[in-house]
N, CA, C and O atoms as a Tripos MOL2 file, in Angstrom:
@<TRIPOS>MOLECULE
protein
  264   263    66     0     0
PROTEIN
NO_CHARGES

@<TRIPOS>ATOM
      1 N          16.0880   -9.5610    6.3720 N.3       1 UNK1
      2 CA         15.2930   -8.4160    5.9480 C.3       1 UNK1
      3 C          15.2720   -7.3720    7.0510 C.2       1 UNK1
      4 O          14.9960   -7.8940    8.1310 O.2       1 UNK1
      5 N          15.4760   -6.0660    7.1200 N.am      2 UNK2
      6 CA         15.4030   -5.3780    7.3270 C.3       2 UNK2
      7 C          13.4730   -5.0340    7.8740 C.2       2 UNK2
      8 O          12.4720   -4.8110    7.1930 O.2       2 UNK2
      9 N          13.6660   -5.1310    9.2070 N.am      3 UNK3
     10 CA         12.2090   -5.2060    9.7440 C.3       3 UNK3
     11 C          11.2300   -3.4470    9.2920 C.2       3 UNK3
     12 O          10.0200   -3.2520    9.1710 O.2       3 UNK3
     13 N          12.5700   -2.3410    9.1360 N.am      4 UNK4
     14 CA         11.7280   -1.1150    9.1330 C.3       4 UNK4
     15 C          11.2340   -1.5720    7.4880 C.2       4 UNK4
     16 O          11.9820   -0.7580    6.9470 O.2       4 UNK4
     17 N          10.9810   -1.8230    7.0550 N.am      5 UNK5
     18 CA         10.6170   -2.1810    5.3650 C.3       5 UNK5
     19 C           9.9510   -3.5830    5.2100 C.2       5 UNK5
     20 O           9.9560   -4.4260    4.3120 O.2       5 UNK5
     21 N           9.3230   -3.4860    6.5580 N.am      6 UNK6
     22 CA          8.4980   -4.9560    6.3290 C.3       6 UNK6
     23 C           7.4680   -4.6070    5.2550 C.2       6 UNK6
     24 O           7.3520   -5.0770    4.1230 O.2       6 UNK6
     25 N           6.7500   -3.6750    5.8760 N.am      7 UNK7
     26 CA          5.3580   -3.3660    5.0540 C.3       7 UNK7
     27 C           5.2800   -2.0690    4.2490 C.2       7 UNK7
     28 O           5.3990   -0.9360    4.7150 O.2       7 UNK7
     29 N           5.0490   -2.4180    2.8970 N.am      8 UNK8
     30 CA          5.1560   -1.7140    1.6900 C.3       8 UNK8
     31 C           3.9290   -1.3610    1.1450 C.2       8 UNK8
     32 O           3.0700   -2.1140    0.6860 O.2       8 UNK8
     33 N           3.9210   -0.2080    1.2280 N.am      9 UNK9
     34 CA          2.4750    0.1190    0.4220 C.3       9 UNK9
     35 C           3.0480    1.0940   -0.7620 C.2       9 UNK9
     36 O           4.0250    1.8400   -0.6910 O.2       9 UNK9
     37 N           2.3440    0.9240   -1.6480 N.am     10 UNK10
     38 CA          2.1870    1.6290   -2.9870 C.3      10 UNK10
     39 C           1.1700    1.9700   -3.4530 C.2      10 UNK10
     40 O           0.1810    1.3700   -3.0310 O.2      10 UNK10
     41 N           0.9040    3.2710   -4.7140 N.am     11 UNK11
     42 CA          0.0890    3.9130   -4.8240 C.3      11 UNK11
     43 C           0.6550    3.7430   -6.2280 C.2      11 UNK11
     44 O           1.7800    4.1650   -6.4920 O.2      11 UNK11
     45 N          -0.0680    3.1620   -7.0870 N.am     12 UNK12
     46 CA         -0.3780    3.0530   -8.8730 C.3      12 UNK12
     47 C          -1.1020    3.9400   -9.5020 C.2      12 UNK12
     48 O          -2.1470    4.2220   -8.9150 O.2      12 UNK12
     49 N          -0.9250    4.4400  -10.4210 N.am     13 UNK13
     50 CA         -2.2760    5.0120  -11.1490 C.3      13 UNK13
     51 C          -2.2290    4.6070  -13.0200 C.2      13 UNK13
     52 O          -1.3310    5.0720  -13.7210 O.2      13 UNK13
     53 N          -3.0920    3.8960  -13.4720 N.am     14 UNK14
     54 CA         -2.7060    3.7000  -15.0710 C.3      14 UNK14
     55 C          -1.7560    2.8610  -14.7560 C.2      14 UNK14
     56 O          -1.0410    3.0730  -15.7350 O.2      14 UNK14
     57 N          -1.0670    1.8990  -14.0210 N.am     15 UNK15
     58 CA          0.3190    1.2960  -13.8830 C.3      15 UNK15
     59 C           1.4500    1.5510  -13.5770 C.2      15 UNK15
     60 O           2.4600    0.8530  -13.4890 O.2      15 UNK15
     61 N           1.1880    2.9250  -13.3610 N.am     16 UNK16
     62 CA          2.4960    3.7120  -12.9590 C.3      16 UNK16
     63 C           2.8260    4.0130  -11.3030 C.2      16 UNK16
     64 O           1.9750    4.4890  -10.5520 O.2      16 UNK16
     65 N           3.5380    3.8280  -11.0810 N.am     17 UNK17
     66 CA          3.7220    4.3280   -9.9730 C.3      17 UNK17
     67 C           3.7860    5.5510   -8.8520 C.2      17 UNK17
     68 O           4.8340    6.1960   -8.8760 O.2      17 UNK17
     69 N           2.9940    5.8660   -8.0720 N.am     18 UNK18
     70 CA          2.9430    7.4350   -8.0380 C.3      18 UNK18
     71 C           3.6000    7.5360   -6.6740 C.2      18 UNK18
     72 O           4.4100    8.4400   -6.4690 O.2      18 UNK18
     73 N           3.2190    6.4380   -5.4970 N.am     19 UNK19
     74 CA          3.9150    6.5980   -4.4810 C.3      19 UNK19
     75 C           4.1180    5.8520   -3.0950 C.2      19 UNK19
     76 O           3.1980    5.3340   -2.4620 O.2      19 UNK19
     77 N           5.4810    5.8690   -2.7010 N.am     20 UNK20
     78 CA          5.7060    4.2220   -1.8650 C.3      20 UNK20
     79 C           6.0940    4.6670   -0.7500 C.2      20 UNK20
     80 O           6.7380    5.7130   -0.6790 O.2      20 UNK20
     81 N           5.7670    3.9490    0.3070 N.am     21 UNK21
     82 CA          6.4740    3.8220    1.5670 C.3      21 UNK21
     83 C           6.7760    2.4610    2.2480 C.2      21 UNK21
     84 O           6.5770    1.4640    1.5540 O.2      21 UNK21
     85 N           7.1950    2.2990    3.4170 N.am     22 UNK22
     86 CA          7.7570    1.3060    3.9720 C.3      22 UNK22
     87 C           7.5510    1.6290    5.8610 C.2      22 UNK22
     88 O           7.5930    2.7570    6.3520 O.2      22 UNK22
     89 N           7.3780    0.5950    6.4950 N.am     23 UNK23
     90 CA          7.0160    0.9760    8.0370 C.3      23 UNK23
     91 C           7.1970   -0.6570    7.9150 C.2      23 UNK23
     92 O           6.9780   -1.5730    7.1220 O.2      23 UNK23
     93 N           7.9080   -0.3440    9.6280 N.am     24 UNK24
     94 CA          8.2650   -1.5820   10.4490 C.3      24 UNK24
     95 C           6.6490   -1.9890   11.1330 C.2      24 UNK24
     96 O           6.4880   -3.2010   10.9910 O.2      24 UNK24
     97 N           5.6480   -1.4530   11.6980 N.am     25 UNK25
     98 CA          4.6410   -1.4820   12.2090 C.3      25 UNK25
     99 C           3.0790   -1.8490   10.9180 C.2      25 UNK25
    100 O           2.7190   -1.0710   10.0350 O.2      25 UNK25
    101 N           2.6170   -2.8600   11.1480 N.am     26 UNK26
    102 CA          1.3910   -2.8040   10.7230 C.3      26 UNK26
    103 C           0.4820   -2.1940   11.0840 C.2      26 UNK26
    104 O          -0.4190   -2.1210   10.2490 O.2      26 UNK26
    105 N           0.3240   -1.7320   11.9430 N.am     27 UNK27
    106 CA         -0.2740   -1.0630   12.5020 C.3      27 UNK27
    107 C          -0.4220    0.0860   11.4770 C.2      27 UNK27
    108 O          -1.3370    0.2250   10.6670 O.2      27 UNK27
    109 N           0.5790    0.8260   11.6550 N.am     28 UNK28
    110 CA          0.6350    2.0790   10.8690 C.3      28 UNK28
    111 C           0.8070    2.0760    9.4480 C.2      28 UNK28
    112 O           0.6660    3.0260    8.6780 O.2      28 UNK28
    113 N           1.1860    0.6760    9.1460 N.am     29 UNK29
    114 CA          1.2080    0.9090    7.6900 C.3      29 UNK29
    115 C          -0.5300    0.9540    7.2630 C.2      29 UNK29
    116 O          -1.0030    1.5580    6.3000 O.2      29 UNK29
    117 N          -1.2660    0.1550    8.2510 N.am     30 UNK30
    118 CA         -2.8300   -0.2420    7.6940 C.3      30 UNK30
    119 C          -3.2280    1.5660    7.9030 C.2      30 UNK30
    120 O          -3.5620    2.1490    6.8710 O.2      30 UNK30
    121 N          -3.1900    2.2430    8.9860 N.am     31 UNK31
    122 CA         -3.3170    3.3190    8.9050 C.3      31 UNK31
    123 C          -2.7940    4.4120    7.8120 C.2      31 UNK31
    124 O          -3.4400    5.4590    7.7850 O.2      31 UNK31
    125 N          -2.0350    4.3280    7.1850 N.am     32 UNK32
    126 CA         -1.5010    4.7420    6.0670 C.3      32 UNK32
    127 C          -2.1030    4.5300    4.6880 C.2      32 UNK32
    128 O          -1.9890    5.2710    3.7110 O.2      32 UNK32
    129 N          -2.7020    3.4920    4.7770 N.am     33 UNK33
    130 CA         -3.1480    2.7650    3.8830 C.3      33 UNK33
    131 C          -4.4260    3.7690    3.7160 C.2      33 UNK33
    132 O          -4.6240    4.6050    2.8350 O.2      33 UNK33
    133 N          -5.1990    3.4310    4.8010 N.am     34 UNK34
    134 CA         -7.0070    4.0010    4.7900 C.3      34 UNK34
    135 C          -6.4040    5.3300    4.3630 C.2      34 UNK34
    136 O          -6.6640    5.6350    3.1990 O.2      34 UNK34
    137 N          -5.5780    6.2770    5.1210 N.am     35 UNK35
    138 CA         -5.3340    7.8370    4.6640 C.3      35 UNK35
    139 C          -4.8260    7.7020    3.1360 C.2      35 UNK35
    140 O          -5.3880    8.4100    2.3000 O.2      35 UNK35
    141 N          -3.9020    6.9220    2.7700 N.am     36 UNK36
    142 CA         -3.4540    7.1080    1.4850 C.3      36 UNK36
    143 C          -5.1680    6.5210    0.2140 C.2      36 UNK36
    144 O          -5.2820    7.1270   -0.8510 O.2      36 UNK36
    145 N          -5.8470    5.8050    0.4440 N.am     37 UNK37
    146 CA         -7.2510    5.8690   -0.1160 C.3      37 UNK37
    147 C          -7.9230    6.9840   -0.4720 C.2      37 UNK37
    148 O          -8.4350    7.2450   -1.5610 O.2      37 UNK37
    149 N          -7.8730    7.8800    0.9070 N.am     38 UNK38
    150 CA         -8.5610    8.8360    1.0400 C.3      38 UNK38
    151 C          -8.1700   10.2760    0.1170 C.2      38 UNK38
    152 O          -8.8060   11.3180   -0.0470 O.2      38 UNK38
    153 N          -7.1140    9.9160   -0.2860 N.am     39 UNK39
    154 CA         -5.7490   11.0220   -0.7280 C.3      39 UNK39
    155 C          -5.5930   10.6700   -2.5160 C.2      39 UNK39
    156 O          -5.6320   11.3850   -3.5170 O.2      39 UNK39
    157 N          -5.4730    9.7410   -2.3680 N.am     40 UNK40
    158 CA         -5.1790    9.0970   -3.9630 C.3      40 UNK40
    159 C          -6.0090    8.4830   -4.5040 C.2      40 UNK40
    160 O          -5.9810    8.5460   -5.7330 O.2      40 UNK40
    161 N          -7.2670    7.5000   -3.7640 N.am     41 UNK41
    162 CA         -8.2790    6.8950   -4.2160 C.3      41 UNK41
    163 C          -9.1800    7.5360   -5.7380 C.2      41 UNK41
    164 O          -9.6600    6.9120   -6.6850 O.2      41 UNK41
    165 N          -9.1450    8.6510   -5.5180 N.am     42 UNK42
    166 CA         -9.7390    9.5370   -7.1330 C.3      42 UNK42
    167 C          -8.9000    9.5120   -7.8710 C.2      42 UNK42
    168 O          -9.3490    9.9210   -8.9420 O.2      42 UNK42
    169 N          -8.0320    9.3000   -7.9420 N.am     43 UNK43
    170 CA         -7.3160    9.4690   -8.9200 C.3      43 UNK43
    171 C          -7.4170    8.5310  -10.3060 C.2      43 UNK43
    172 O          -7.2480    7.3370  -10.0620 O.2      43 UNK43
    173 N          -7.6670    8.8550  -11.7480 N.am     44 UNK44
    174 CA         -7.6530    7.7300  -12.6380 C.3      44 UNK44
    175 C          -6.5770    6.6740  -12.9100 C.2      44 UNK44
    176 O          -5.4320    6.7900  -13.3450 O.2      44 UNK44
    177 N          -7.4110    5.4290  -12.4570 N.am     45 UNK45
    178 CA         -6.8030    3.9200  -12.2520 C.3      45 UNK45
    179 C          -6.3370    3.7170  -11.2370 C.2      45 UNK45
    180 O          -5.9660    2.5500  -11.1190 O.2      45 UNK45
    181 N          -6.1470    4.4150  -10.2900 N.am     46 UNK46
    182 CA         -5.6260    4.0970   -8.7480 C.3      46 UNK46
    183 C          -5.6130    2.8330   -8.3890 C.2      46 UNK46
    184 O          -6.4240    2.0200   -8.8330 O.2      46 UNK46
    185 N          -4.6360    2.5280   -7.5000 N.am     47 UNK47
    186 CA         -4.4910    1.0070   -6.4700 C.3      47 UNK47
    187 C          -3.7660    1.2220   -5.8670 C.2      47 UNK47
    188 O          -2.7280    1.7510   -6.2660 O.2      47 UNK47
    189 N          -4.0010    0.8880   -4.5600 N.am     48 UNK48
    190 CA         -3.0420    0.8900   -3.5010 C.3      48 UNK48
    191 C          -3.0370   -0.2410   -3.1390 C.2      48 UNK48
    192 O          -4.1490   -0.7690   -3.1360 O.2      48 UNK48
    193 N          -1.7490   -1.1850   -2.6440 N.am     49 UNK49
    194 CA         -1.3360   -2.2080   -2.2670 C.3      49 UNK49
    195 C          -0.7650   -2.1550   -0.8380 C.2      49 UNK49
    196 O           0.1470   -1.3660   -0.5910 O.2      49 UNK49
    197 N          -1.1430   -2.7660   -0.1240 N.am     50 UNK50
    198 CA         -0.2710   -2.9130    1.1460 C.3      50 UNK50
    199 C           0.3480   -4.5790    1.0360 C.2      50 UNK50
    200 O          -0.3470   -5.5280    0.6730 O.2      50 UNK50
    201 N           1.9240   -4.6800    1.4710 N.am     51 UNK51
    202 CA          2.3100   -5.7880    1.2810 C.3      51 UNK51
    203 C           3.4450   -5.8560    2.3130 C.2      51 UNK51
    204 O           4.1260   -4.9460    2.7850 O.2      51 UNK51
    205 N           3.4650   -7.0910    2.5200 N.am     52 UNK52
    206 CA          3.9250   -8.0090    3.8360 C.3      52 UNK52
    207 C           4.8070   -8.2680    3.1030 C.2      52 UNK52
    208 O           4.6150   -9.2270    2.3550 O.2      52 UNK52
    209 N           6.0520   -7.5710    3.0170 N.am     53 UNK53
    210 CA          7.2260   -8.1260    2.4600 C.3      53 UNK53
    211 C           8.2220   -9.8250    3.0830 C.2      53 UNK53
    212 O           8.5400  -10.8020    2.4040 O.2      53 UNK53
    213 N           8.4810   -9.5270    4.7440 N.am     54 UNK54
    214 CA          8.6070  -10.5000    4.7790 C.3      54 UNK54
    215 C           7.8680  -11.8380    4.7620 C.2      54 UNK54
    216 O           8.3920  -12.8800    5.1550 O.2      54 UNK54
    217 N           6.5750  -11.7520    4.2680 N.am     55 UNK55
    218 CA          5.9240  -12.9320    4.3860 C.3      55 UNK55
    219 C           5.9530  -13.0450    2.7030 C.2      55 UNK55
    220 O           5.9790  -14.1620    2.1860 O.2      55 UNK55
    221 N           5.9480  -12.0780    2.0530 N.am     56 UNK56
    222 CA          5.8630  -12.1120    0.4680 C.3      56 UNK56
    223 C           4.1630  -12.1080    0.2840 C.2      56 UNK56
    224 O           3.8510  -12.6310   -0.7860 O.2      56 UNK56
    225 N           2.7920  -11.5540    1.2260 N.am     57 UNK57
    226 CA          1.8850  -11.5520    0.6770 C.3      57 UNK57
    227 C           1.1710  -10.4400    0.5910 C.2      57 UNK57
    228 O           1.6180   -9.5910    1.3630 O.2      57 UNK57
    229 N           0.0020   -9.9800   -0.1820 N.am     58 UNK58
    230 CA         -0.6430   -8.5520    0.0580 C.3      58 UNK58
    231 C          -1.4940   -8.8880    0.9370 C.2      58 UNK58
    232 O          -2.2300   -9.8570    0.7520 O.2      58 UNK58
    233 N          -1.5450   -8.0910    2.1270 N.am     59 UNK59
    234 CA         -2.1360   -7.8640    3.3290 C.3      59 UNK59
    235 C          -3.9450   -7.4600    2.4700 C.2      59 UNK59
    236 O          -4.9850   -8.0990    2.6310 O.2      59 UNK59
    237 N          -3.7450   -6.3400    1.6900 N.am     60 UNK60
    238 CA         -4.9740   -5.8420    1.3060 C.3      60 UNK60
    239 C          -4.6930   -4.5920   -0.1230 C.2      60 UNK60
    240 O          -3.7330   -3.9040   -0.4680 O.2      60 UNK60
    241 N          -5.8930   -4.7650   -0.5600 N.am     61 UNK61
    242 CA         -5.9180   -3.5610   -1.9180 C.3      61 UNK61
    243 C          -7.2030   -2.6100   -1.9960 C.2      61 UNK61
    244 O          -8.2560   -2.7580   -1.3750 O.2      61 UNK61
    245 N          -6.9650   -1.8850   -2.6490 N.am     62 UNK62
    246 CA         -8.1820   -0.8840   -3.0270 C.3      62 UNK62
    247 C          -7.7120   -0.5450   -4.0600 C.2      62 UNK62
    248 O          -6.5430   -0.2000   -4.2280 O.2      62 UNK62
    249 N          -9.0150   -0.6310   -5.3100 N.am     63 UNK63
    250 CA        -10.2880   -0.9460   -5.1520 C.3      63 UNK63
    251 C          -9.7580   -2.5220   -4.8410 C.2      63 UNK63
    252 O          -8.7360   -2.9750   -5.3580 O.2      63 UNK63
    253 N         -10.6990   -3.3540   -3.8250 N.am     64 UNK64
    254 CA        -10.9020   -4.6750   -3.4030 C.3      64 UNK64
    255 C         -11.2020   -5.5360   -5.4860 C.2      64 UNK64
    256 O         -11.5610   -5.0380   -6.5530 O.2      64 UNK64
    257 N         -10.7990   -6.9190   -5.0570 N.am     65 UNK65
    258 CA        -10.7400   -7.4680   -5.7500 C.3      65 UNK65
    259 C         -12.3830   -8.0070   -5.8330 C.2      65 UNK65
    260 O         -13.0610   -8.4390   -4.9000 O.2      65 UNK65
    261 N         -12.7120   -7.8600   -7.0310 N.am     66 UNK66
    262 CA        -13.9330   -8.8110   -6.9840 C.3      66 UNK66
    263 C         -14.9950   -7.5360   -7.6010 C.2      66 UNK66
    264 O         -16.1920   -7.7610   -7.7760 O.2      66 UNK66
@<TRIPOS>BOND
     1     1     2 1
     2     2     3 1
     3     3     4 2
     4     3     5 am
     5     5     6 1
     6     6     7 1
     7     7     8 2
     8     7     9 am
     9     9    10 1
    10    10    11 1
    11    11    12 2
    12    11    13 am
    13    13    14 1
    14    14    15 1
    15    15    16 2
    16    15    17 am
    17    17    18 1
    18    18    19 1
    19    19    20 2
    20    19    21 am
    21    21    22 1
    22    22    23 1
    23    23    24 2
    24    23    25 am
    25    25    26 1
    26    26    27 1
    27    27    28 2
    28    27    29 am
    29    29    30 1
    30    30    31 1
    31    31    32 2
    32    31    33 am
    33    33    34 1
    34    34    35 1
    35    35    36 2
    36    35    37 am
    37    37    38 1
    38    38    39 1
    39    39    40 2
    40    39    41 am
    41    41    42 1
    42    42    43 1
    43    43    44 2
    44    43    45 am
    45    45    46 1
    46    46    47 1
    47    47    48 2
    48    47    49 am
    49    49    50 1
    50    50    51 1
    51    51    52 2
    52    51    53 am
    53    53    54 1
    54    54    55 1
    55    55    56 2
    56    55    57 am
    57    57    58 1
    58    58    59 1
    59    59    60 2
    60    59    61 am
    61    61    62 1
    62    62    63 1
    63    63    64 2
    64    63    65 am
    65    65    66 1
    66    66    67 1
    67    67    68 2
    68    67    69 am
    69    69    70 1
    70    70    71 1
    71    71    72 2
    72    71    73 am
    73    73    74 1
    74    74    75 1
    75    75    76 2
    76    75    77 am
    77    77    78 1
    78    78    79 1
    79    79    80 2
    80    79    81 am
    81    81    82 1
    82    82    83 1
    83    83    84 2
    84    83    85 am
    85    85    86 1
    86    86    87 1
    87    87    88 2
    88    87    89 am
    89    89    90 1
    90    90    91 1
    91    91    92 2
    92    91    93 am
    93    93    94 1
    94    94    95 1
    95    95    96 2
    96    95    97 am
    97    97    98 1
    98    98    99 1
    99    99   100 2
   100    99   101 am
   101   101   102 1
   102   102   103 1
   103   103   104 2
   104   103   105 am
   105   105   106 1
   106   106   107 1
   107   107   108 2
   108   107   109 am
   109   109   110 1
   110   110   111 1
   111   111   112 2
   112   111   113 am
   113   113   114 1
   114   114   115 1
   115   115   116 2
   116   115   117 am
   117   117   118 1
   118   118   119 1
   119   119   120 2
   120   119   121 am
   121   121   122 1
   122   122   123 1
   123   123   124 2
   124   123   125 am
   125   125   126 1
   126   126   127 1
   127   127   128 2
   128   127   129 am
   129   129   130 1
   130   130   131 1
   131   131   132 2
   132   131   133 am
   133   133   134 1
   134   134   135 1
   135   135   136 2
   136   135   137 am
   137   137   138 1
   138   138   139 1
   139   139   140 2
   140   139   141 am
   141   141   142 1
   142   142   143 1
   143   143   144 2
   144   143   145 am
   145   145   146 1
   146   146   147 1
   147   147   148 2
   148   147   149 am
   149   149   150 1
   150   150   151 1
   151   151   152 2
   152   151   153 am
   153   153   154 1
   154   154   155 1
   155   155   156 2
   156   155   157 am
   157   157   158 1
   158   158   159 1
   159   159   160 2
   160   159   161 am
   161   161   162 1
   162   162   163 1
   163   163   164 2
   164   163   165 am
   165   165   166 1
   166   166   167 1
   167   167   168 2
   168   167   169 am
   169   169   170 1
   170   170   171 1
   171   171   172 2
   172   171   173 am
   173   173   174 1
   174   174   175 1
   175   175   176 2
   176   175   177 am
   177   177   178 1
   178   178   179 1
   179   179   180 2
   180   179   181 am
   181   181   182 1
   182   182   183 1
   183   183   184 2
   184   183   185 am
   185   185   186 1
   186   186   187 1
   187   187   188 2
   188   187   189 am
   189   189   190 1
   190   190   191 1
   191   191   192 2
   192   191   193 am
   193   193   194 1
   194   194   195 1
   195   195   196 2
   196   195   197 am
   197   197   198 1
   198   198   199 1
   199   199   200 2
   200   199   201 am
   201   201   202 1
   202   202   203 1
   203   203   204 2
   204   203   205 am
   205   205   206 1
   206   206   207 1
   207   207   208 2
   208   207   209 am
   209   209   210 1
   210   210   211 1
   211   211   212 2
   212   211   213 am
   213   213   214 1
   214   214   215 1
   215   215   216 2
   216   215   217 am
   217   217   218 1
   218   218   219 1
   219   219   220 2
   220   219   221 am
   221   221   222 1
   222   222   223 1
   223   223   224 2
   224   223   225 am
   225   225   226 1
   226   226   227 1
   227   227   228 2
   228   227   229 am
   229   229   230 1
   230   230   231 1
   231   231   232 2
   232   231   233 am
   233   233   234 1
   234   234   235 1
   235   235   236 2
   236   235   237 am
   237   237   238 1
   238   238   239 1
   239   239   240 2
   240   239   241 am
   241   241   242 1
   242   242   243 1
   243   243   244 2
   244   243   245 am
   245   245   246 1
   246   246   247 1
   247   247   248 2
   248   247   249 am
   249   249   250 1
   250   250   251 1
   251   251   252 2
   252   251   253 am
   253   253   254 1
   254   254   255 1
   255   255   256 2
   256   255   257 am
   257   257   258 1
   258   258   259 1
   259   259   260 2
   260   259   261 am
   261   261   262 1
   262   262   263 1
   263   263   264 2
@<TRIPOS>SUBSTRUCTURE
     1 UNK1         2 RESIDUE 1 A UNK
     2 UNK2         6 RESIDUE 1 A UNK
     3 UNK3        10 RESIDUE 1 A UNK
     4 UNK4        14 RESIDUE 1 A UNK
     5 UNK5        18 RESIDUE 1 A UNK
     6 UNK6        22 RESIDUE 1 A UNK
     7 UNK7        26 RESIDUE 1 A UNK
     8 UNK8        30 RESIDUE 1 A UNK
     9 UNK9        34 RESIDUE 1 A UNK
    10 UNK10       38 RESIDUE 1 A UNK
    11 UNK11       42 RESIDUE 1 A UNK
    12 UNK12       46 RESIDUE 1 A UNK
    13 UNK13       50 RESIDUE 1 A UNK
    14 UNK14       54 RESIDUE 1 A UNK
    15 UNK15       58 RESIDUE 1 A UNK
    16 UNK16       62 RESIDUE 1 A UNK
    17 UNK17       66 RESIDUE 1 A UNK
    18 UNK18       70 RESIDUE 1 A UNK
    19 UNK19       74 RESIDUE 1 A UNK
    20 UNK20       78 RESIDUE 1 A UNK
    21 UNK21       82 RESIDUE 1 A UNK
    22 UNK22       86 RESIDUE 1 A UNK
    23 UNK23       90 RESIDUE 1 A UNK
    24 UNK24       94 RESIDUE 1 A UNK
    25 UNK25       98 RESIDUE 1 A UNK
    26 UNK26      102 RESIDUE 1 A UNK
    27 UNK27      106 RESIDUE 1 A UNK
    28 UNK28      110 RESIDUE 1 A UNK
    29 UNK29      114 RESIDUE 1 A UNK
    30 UNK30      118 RESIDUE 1 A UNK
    31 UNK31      122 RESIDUE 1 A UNK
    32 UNK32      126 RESIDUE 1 A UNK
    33 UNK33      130 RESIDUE 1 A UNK
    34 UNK34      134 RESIDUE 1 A UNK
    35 UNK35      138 RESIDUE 1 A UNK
    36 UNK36      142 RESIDUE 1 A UNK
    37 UNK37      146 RESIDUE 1 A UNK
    38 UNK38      150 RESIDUE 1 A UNK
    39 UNK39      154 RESIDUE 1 A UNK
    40 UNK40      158 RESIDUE 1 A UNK
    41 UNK41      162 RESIDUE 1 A UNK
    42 UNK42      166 RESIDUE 1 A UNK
    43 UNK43      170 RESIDUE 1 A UNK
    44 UNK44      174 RESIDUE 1 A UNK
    45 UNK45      178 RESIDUE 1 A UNK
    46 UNK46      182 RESIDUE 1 A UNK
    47 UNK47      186 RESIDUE 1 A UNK
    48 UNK48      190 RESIDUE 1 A UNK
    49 UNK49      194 RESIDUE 1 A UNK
    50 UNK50      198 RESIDUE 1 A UNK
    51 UNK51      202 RESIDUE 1 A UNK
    52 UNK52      206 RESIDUE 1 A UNK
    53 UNK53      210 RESIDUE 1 A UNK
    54 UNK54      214 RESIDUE 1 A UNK
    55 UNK55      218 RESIDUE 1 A UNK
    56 UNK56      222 RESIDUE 1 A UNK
    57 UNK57      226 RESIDUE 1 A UNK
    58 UNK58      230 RESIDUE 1 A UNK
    59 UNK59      234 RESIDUE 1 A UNK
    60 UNK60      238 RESIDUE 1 A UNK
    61 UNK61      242 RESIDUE 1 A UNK
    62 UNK62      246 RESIDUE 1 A UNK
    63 UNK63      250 RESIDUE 1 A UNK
    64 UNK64      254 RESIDUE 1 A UNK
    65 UNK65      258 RESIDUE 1 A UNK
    66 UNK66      262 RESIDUE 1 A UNK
């Protein structure tokens, strides 16, 4: 795997997809994450996923599960 595309975040809305990136750094992807909330979070049906590709798990979501 290709380490710059470890961590994948996406931005859903209604199921659709509105918008993706990829970063070698967790760091910055978690930072990406909180800004991309802040940016897309209103939007109707929103979710953002951050995911640990090479581990295959989601790091974290918004809205949180539960």
């Amino acid at each position: 795997m290709d380490e710059a595309h470890r961590f994948h975040l996406t931005v859903t809305a209604s199921g659709r997809l509105v918008m993706q990136g990829w970063w070698e750094s967790e760091t910055t992807a978690r930072r990406k994450f909180t800004s991309w909330v802040g940016e897309y979070g209103s939007m109707p049906g929103a979710r953002i996923t951050l995911t640990d590709e090479q581990q295959g798990s989601v790091l974290t979501t918004w809205p949180g599960e539960g």
